[in-house]
MDTraj code that builds the backbone (N, CA, C; nanometers):
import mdtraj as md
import numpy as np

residues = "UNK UNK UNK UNK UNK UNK UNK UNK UNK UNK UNK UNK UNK UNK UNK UNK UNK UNK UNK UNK UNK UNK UNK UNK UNK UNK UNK UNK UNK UNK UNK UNK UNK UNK UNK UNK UNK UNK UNK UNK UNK UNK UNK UNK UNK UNK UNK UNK UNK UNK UNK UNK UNK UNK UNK UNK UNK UNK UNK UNK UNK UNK UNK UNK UNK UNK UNK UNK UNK UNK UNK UNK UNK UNK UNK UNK".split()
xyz = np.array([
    [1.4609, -1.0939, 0.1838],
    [1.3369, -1.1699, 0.1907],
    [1.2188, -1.0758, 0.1648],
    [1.1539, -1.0845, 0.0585],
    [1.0234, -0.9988, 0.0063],
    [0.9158, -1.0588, 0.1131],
    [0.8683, -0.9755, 0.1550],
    [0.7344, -0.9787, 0.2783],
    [0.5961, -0.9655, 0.2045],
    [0.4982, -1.1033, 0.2852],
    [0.4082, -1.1465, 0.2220],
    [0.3245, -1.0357, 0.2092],
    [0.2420, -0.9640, 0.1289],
    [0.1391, -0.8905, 0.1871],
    [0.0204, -0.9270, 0.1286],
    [0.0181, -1.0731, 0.0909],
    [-0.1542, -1.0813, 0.0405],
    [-0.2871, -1.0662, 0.1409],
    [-0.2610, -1.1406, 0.2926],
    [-0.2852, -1.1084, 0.3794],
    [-0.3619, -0.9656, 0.4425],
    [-0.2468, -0.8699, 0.3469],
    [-0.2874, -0.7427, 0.4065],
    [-0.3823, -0.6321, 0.3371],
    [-0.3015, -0.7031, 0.2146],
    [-0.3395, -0.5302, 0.0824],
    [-0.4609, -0.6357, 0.0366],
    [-0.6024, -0.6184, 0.0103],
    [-0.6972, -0.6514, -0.0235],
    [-0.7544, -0.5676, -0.1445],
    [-0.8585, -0.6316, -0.2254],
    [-0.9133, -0.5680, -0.3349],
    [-1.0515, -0.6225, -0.3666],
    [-1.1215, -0.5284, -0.3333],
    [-1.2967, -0.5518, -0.2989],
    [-1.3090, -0.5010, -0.4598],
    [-1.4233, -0.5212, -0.5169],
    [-1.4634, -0.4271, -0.6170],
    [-1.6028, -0.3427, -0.5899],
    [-1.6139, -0.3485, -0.5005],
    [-1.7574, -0.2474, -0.4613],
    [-1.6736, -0.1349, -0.3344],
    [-1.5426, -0.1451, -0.2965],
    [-1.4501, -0.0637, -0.2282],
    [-1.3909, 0.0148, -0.2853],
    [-1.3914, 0.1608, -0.2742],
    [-1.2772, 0.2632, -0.3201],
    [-1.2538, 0.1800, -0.4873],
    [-1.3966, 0.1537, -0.5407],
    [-1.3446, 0.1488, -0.6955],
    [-1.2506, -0.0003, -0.7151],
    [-1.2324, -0.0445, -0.6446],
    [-1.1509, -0.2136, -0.6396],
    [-1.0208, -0.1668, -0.6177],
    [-0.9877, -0.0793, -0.6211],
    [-0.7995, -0.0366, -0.6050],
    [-0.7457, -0.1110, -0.4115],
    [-0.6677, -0.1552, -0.4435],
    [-0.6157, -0.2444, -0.3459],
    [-0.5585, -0.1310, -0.2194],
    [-0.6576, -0.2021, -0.1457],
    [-0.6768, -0.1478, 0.0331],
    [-0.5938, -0.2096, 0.0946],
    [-0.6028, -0.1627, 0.2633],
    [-0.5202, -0.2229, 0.3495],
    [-0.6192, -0.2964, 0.4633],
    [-0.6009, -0.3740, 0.4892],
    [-0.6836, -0.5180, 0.5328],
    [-0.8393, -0.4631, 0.5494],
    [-0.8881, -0.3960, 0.4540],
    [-1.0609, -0.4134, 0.4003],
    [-1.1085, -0.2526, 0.4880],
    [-0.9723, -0.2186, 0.4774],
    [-1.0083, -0.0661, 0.5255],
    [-1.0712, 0.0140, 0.3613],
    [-1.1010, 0.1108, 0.4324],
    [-1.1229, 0.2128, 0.3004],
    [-0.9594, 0.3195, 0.3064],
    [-0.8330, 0.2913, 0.3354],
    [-0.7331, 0.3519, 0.3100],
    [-0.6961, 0.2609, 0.1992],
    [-0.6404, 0.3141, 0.0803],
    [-0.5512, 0.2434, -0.0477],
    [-0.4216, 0.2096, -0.0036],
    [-0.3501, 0.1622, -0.0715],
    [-0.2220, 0.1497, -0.1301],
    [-0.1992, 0.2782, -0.1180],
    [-0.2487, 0.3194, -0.2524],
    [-0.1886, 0.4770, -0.3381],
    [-0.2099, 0.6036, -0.2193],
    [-0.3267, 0.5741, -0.1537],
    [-0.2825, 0.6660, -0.0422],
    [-0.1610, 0.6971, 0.0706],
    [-0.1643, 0.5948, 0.0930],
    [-0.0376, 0.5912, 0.1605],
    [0.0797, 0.6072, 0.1193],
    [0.0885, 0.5354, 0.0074],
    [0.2513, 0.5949, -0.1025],
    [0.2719, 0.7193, -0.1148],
    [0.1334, 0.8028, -0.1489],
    [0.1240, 0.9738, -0.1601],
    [0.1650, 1.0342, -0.0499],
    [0.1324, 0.9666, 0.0634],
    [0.1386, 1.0495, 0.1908],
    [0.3215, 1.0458, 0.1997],
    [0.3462, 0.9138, 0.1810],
    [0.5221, 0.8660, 0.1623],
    [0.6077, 0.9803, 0.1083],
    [0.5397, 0.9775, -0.0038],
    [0.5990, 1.0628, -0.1138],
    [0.5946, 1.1751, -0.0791],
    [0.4807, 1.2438, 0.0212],
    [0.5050, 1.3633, -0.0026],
    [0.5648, 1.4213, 0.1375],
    [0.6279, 1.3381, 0.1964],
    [0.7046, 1.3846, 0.3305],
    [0.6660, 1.3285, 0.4382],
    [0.5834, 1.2679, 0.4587],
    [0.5620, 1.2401, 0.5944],
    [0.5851, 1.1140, 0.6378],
    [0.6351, 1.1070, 0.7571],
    [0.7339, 1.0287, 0.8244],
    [0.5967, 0.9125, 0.8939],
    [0.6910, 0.7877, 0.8992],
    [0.5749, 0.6136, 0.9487],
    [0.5080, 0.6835, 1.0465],
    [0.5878, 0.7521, 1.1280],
    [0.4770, 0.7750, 1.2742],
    [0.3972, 0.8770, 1.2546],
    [0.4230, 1.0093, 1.1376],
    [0.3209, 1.0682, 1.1582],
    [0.1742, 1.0399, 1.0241],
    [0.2226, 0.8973, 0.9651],
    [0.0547, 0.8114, 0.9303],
    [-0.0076, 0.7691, 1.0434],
    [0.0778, 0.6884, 1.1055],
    [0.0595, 0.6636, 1.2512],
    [-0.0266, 0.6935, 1.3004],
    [0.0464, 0.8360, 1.3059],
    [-0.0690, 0.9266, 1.3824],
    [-0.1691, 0.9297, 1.3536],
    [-0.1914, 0.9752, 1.2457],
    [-0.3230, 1.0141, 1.1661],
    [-0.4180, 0.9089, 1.1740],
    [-0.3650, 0.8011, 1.1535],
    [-0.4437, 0.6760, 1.0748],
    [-0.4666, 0.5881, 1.1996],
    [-0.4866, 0.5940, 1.3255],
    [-0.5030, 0.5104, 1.4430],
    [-0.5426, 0.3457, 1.4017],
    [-0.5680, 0.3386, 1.2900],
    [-0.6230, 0.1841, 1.2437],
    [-0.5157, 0.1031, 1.1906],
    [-0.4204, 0.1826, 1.1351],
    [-0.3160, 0.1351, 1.0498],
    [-0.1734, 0.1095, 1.1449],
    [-0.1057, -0.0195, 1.1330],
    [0.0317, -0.0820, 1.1860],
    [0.1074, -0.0607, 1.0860],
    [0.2941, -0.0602, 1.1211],
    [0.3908, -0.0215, 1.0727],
    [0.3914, -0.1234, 0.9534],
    [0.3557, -0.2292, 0.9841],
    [0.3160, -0.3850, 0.8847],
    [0.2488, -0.3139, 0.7735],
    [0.1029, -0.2565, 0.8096],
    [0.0271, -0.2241, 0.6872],
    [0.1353, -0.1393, 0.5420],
    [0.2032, -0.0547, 0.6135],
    [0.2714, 0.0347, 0.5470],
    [0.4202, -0.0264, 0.4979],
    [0.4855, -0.0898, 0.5237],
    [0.6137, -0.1850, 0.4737],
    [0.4681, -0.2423, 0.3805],
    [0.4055, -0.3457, 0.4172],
    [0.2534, -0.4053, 0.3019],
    [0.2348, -0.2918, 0.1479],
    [0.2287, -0.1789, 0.2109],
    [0.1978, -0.0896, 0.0885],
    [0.3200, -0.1245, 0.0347],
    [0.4188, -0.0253, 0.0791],
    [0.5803, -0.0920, -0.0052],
    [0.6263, -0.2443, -0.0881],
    [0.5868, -0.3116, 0.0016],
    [0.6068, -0.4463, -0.0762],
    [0.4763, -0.4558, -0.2021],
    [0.3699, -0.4194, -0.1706],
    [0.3079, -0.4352, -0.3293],
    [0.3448, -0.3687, -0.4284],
    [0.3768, -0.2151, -0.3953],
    [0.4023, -0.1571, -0.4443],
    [0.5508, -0.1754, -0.5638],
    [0.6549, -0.2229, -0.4851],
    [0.7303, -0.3177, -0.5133],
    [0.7347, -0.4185, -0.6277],
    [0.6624, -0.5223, -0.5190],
    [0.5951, -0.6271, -0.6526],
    [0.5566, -0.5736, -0.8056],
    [0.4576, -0.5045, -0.7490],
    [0.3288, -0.4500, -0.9014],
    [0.4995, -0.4010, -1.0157],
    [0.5834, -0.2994, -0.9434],
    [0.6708, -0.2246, -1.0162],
    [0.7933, -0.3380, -1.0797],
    [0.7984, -0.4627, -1.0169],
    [0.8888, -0.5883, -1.0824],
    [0.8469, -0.6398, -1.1940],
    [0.6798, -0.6543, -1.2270],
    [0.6301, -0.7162, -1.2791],
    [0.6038, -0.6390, -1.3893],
    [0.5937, -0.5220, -1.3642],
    [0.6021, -0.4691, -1.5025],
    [0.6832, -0.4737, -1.6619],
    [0.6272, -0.4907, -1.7735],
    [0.6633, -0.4954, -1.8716],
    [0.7569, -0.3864, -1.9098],
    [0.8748, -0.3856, -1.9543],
    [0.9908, -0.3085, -2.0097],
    [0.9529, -0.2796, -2.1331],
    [0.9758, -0.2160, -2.1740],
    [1.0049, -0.1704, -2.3294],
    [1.1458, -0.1702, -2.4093],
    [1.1759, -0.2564, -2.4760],
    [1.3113, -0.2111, -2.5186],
    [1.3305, -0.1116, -2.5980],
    [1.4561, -0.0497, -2.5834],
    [1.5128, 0.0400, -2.6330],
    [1.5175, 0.0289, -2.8124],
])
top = md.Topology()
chain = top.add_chain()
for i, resn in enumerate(residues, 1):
    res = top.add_residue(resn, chain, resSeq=i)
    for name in ("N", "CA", "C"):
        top.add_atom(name, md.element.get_by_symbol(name[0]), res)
traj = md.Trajectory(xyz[None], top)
């Protein structure tokens, strides 16, 4: 079951450039994926990020997700 995140991941255009936030924070998407990516574990965003729930971050994943389904292929 793919989890809703319209709810969560928002996209202002006078915010961080319009790149899709987490519920009208100034944290991105792409921030959080980076932080993903580059080692650090749910609890220690957690930590860091006192504003942000385990929801927001599965939210990043599932758009992240999405955006990467929807993308156009190239054939071979």
């Amino acid at each position: 079951m793919t989890m809703d995140y319209t709810k969560i991941i928002t996209i202002e255009p006078g915010k961080r450039g319009g790149k899709p936030c987490i519920r009208g924070l100034r944290i991105t998407v792409y921030d959080v994926l980076e932080y993903l990516a580059s080692g650090m574990t749910e609890a220690e965003i957690l930590q860091d990020f006192p504003d942000l729930t385990s929801e927001d971050i599965r939210a990043c994943l599932a758009f992240a997700a999405d955006r990467e389904r929807k993308l156009v292929t190239i054939p071979s």
